[in-house]
Each structure stands twice: as structure tokens, then as C-alpha cells.
C-alpha positions in Angstrom: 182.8 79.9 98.6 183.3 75.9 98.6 186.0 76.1 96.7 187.7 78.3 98.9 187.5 76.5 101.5 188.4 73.1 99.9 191.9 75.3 98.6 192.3 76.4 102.5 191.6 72.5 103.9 194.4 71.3 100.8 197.2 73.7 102.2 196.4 72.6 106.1 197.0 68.9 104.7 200.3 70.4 102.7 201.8 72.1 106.3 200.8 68.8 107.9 202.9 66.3 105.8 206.1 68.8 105.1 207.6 67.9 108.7 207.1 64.1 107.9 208.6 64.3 104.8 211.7 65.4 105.9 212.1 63.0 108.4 211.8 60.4 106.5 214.5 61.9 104.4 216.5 62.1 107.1 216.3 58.8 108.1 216.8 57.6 104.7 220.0 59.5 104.0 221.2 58.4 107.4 220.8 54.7 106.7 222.8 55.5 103.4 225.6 56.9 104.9 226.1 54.1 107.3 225.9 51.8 104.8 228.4 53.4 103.1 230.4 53.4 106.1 230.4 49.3 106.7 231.4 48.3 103.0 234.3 50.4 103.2 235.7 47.9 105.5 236.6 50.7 108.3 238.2 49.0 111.0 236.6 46.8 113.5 236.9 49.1 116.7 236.2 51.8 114.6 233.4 49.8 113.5 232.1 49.3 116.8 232.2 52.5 118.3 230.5 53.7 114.6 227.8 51.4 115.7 227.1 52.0 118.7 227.0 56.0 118.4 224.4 54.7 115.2 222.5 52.8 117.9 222.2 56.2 120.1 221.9 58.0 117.4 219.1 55.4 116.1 216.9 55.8 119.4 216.9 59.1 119.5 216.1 59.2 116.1 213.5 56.7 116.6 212.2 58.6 119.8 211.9 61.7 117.9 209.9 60.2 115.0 207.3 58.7 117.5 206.9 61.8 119.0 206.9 63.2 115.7 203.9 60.8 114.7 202.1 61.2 117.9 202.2 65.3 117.7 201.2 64.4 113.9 198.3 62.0 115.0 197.0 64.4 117.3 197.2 67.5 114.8 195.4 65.0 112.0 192.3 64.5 114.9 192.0 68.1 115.2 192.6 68.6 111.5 189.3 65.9 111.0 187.3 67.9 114.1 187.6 70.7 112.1 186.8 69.4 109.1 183.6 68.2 110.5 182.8 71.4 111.5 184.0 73.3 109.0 181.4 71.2 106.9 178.4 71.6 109.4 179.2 75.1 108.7 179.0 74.7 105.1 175.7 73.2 105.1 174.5 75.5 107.6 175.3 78.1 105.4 173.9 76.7 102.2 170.8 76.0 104.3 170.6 79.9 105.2 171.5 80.7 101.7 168.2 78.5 100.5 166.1 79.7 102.8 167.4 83.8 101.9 166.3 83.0 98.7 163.0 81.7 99.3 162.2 84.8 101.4 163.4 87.1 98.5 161.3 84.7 96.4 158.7 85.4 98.6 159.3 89.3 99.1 159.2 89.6 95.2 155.6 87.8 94.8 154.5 89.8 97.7 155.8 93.1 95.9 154.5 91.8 92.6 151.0 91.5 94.1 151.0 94.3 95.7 151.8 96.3 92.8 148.9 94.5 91.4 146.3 95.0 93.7 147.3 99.4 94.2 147.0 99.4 90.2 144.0 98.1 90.4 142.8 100.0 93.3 143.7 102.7 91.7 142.0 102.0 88.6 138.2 101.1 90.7 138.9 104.1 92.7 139.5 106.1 89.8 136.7 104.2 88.0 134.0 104.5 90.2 131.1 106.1 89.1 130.2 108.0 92.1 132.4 111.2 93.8 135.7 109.6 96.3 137.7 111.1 98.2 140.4 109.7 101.3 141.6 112.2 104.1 143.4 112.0 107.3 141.8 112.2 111.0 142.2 115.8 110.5 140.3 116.1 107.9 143.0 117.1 105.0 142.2 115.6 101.6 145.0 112.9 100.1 143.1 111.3 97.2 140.2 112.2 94.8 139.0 110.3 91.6 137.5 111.8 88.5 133.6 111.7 89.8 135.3 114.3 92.2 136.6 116.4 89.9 133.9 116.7 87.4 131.9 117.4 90.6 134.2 120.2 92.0 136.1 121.4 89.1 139.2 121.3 91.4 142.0 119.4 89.9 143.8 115.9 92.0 147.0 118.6 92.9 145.0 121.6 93.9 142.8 119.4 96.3 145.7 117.3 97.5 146.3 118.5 101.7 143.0 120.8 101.1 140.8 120.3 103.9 137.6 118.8 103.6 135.5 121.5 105.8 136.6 124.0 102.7 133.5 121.9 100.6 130.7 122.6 102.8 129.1 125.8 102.1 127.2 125.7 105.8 128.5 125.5 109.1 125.6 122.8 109.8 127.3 120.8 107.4 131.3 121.3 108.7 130.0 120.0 111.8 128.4 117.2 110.1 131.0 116.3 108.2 133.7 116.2 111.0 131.6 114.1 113.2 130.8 111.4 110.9 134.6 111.3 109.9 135.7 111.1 113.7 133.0 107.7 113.9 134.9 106.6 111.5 138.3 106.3 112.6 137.0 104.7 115.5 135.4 102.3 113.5 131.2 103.7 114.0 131.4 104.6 110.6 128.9 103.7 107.4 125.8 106.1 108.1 124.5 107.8 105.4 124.5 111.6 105.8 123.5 114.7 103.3 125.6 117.5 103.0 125.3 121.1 101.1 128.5 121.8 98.9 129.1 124.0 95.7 129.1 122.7 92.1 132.3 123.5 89.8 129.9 126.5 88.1 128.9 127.7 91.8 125.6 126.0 92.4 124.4 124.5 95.3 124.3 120.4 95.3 123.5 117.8 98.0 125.3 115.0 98.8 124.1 111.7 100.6 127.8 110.5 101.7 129.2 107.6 103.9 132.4 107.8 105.8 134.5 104.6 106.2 137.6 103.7 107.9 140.2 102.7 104.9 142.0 99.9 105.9 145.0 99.8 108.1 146.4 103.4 106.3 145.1 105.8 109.0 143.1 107.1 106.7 139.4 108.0 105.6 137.5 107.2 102.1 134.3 109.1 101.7 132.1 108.3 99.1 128.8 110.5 97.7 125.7 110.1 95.6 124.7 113.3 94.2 120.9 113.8 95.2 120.3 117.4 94.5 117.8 116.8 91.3 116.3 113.8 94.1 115.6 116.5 96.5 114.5 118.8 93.9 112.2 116.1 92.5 110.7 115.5 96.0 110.2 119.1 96.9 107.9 119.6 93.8 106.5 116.3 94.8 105.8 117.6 98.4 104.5 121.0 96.3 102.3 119.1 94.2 100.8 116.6 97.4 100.1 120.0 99.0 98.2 120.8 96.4 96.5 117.6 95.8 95.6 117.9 99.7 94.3 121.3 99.1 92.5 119.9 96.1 91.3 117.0 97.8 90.4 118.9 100.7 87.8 121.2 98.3 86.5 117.8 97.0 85.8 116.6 100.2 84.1 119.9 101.7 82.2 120.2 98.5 81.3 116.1 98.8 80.4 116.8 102.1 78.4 119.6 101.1 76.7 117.4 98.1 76.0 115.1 101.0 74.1 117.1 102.8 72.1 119.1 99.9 71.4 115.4 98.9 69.7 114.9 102.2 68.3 117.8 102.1 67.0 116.6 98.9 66.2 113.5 99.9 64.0 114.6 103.0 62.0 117.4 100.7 61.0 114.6 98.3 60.3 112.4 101.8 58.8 115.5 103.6 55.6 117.4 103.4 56.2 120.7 102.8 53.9 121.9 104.9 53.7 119.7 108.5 57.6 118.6 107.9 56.0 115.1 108.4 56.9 112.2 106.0 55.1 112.3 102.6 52.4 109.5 101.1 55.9 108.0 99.3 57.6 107.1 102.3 54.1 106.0 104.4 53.6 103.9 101.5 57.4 102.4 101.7 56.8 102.0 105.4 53.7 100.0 104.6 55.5 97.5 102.0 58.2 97.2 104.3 55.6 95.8 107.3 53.3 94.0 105.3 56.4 91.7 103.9 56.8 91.2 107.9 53.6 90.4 108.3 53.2 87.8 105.6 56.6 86.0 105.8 57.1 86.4 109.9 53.7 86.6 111.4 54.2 89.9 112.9 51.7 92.4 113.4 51.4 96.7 112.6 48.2 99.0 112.9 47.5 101.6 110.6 45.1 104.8 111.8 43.7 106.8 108.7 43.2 110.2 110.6 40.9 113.3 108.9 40.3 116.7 110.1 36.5 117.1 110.6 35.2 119.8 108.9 38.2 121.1 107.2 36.7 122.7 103.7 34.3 124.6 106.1 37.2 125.8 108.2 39.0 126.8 105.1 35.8 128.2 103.4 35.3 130.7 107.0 38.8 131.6 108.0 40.4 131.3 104.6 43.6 128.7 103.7 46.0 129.7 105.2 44.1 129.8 108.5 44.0 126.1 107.1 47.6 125.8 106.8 48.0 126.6 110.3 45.7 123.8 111.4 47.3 120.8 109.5 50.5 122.0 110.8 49.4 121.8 114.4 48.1 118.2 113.9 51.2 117.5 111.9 52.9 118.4 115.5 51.1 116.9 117.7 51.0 113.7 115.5 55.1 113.6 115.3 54.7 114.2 119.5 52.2 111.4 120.3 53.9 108.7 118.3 56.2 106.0 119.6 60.0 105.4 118.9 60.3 103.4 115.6 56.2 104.7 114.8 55.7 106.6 111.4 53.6 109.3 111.6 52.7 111.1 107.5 50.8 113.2 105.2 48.3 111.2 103.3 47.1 113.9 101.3 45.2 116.8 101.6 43.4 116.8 105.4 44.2 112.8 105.9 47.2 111.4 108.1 48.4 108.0 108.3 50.3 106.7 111.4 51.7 103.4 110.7 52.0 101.3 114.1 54.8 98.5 113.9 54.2 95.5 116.0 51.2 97.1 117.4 47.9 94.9 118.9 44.5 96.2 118.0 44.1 97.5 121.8 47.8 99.3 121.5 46.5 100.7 118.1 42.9 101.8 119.0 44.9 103.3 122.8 47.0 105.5 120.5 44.1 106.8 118.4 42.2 107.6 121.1 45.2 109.0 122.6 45.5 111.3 119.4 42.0 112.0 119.3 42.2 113.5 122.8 45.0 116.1 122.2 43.6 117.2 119.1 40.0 117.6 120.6 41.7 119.8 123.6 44.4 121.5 121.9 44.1 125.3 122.1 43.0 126.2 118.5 43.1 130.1 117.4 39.5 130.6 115.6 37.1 127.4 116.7 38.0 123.8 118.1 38.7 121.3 116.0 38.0 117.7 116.1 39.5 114.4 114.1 37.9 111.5 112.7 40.2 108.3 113.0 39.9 104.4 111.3 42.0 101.5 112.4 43.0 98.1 110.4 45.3 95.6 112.1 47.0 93.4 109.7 45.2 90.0 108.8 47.1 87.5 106.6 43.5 87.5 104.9 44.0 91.1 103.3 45.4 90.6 99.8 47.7 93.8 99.5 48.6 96.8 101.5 45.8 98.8 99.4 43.1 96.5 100.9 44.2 97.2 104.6 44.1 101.0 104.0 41.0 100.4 102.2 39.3 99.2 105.7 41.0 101.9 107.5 39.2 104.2 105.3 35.8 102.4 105.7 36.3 102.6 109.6 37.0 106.1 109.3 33.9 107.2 107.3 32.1 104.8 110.0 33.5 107.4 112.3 32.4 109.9 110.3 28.8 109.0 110.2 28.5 107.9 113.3 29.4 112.3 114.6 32.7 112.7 114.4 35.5 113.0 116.8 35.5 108.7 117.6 37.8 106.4 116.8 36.4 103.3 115.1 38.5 99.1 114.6 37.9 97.4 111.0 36.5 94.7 111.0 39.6 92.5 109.3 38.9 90.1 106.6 39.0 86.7 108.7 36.3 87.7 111.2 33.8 88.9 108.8 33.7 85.5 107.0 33.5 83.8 110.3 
């Protein structure tokens, strides 16, 4: 192109200097001629005239080659104008040219990278281990990789425009499906959601799947874990916990159940059989329990050693069970007349014990008497009977628990002796040596 236009510029300088040339000729030729003329020694008059038409003939030949220059001065300034812009042009153009070039430059990396990142686009898509698929906002199916077809059997060209709602197996799951593909073309996407489809032999899988907007395409990728042996898995879990439960359930009925024969356990080895009052082990537990309160704290307890008067006779006239019935009416009355937090027993045989925490000897001797009372005027079946009671207070000068039922026991065969039916105090330890 520069050369062309340097060719075009030489041929407006050619047409420019022709005219000029010849006039110059001209002028040269005419000088020769006149020349000529004078050294052929024409005559003077001759001469003269000669002369003066070469004067006229001079000026106007001189006139016409200044207005020859000055048309030619004029037609070189607009020969140079357009030069100048003739060359603004050229550099405009190569300026254009470069910059064409870097765009195509530019277009061809663009292109080159694009190519680059389909391929490998198409190579994660394909590669992923998971089943893919892309669709349209109608839900027709563009794109599937491999995970897709070893799920479905259905090859890339068979599913290609298939529409997705042709996978789902319930109409629950069409409706899912087209929902959570409408959130995603307006970007609410990314929510996991399970699906029920149909396996390329015809069995029923699940599929946790997320639907996401794919770029700037107009278009939908899908992708899906399949959890059907995860479900599966978890319902024989749930199966198995209901039986565990079940299980469990048993265990704890039959624990509960072992708890409570254990009780019942526990209170016939606490009980007396006959009166359902505690047993000797538990008065003598009791005892420990009060004396070790009574030695390290300073606190006080009674104990009243009770015996029915007369028993073996009553047994020997009315018989033993006749007996029976008699101990168990004492062991009644006895469970009635005692305070909150007082233990009432069996001794053994005829005796009771009635142990008296933080009792004084007055609040001791008011309960025997108390007892002694509502046994004495108790409504009896065959004869009245009567009770015999001893009371010990706890001195720090009895050395063990035996010793202080050991005075109880003196008091109440003082009590005995002394007629029956009486309540009788020990004398404890400390005032006997005073």
C-alpha cells in the first residue's frame, strides 16, 4: 500500500513539472532564434522593429511565465497539503492496522483458551465420579457424563433433549424435581434433595441431588450421590434400634421387676413374718446406727424391751395360733403408737423392741406407758392381755449397744416381779456409781 501511494505522489510531481518544462523550452528556442536573427546583420530598421515586437513579445512572454510560476507555486502548496495528509493518513492507517492485529492477537489467545478450558471441562465433567447431567429451564436434558450412563443405561444420544421428569418413577418426585430446578435458574439453587429413579436393570435407587445454575449458558447442571444402599443401611439400622428398644424395653420391665422382688426380698429378710414389723437384724442396725450418734455427737435414744405377760400360758390354753393372733395385734398397735422416724421390731419370740431416737427418759417412759395403756384396753378375743415394758436411755457410761439392752432387760424383769403390766427406767451406769 506505501508503495502505491509513493508511485501515485511521483506521477502528481511528473504532471506538475511538464508545463514548466516546456516553457523553458520555449523561451530557450526563442532567444536562439533571435540571436540568430542579429548576427545575420538584417538591416537596422528591420532590426528595430524585430526588436521591439521581441520586446512585446518578451513581456508577454515574461507575464505568462510568472503567471505560470504563480499557478505552479500554488499547485506545489496544495501538492505539499496533500502530502501531509495523505501521510497522516498513512500512519493512521498503519496505526489501525497494528492495533487489528493486536485484537486478532488477542481473539486467537481468547479462542485458544477457551478451547482449553471446554476440553477440560469436558474432561472433569466427564470425569467426575458422581452422576451429571445439564438441562434447560424446561427441563430437557443437553449433557450427561459417564456416572450417568452407567447409572441409567441410557446412552449420551438417546438422552440428549429427553426430559428430565421421564427419570422419576413418582409423581412426588417430578414435582420435586421441577421445583428445585426452577430455584435454580433464579439463582435459590444448591439444596440437597432425594429423588426415586430406576436403575439401568429396572431397580429402584435414591438419589440425594443438587441443582445449580451453570454459568451464563441458560442452563442447569444437576449433580447426584447415589444413597440407595445408605437408605437401605439406615432402614435396617432403624429395624434393628426398634428391636434393641424392644429389647431394652424387656430389660428394663424385667429390671424393674428384679427391683422390686429384690425389695420384696429385702423387706422379708427385714420383716417379721408374722407382725410385718422389722426383724431383730434391722432393730439391731438401728441400734448401731444411734449409739455411734450417741458417742461421737452427744445425742440421746431410748430403747423399751416390751414382753407379753403370760404368753406360754395363753398359748398352752387357747393353742398357737390363738398366739399368733395376739403378737400380731401388738405388732399393730406397736407400728400405730410410735412416732415418725421411731423403729418399732420383733425381738424374738414374745419380746418387742422400740427404739426411740433423740428421745428423753420422760419422752421414753410417756411412750411406754402410752403403749402399755392400749394394749391393757385393747379388745382381745379369748382373755385380756397385759405387757411388761423396761426402758434404758443412752449413757456414754454403757460400753456397747448389748449393755444398754442388757438394762432394758433388767428393768423389764423388775417389771415383771414387781406384777406385771408397769413400765419400769434403768437405772444407767453413771448414776449407779454416784
Amino acid at each position: 500500500m506505501g508503495s502505491a501511494m509513493a508511485e501515485k505522489r511521483g506521477r502528481s510531481r511528473a504532471s506538475l513539472w511538464a508545463p514548466l518544462v516546456w516553457i523553458w523550452v520555449g523561451l530557450g528556442t526563442w532567444i536562439l532564434i533571435v540571436g540568430l536573427a542579429l548576427a545575420s546583420g538584417v538591416r537596422r530598421t528591420v532590426g528595430d522593429s524585430l526588436v521591439v515586437q521581441l520586446l512585446v513579445e518578451t513581456v508577454i512572454f515574461v507575464g505568462a511565465v510568472v503567471l505560470a510560476s504563480i499557478a505552479f507555486g500554488r499547485l506545489r502548496a496544495n501538492l505539499n497539503e496533500r502530502e501531509s495528509e495523505l501521510l497522516q493518513a498513512e500512519e493512521s492507517l498503519k496505526e489501525a492496522r497494528r492495533e487489528l492485529e493486536g485484537a486478532l492477537e488477542v481473539s486467537e489467545t481468547a479462542n485458544a483458551t477457551l478451547a482449553v478450558a471446554s476440553q477440560r471441562f469436558q474432561e472433569l465433567f466427564e470425569n467426575i465420579p458422581v452422576p451429571c447431567l445439564t438441562c434447560d429451564e424446561d427441563l430437557n436434558v443437553f449433557e450427561i457424563n459417564q456416572s450417568s450412563i452407567d447409572l441409567w443405561g441410557i446412552p449420551s444420544h438417546v438422552m440428549y433433549l429427553k426430559n428430565l421428569l421421564e427419570l422419576a418413577t413418582r409423581e412426588v418426585d417430578r414435582q420435586v424435581l421441577a421445583h428445585q430446578v426452577s430455584l435454580a435458574f433464579v439463582g435459590q439453587g444448591g439444596t440437597a434433595f432425594e429423588w426415586h429413579t430406576l436403575g439401568q436393570f429396572g431397580e429402584e435407587r435414591i438419589l440425594s441431588s443438587r441443582a445449580l445454575r451453570f454459568g451464563n449458558r441458560g442452563g442447569a447442571i444437576i449433580a447426584s450421590t447415589d444413597i440407595t444402599e445408605q437408605r437401605r443401611y439406615e432402614r435396617m439400622l432403624n429395624e434393628k434400634m426398634i428391636e434393641v428398644r424392644q429389647i431394652n424395653d424387656e430389660l428394663v420391665d424385667n429390671k424393674s421387676r428384679l427391683e422390686k422382688a429384690n425389695i420384696a426380698l429385702e423387706q422379708l429378710a427385714a420383716t417379721d413374718a408374722l407382725t410385718a414389723l422389722p426383724n431383730r437384724r434391722i432393730l439391731e442396725e438401728t441400734m448401731n446406727v444411734q449409739w455411734r450418734l450417741g458417742k461421737e455427737r452427744g445425742r440421746s435414744f431410748a430403747v423399751l424391751l416390751i414382753d407379753v405377760d403370760k404368753f406360754k400360758h395363753y398359748n398352752d390354753s387357747f393353742g398357737h395360733q390363738q398366739g399368733d393372733e395376739v403378737l400380731r395385734q401388738i405388732g399393730s398397735i406397736l407400728s400405730e403408737a410410735v412416732r415418725p422416724g421411731d423403729v418399732a421390731g420383733r425381738f424374738g419370740g414374745e419380746e418387742f423392741m422400740i427404739i426411740l431416737p433423740d428421745a428423753t427418759e420422760k419422752e421414753a417412759m410417756a411412750v411406754a406407758e402410752r403403749i402399755r395403756k392400749t394394749v391393757a384396753s385393747a379388745e382381745w378375743p379369748r382373755r385380756r392381755v397385759t405387757i411388761s415394758v423396761g426402758v434404758s436411755c443412752f449413757d456414754p457410761d454403757y460400753v456397747s449397744t448389748s449393755a444398754m439392752i442388757e438394762a432394758a432387760d433388767e428393768a423389764l424383769y423388775k417389771s415383771k416381779e414387781d406384777g406385771r403390766d408397769r413400765v419400769t427406767l434403768a437405772t444407767p451406769p453413771s448414776a449407779e456409781a454416784a
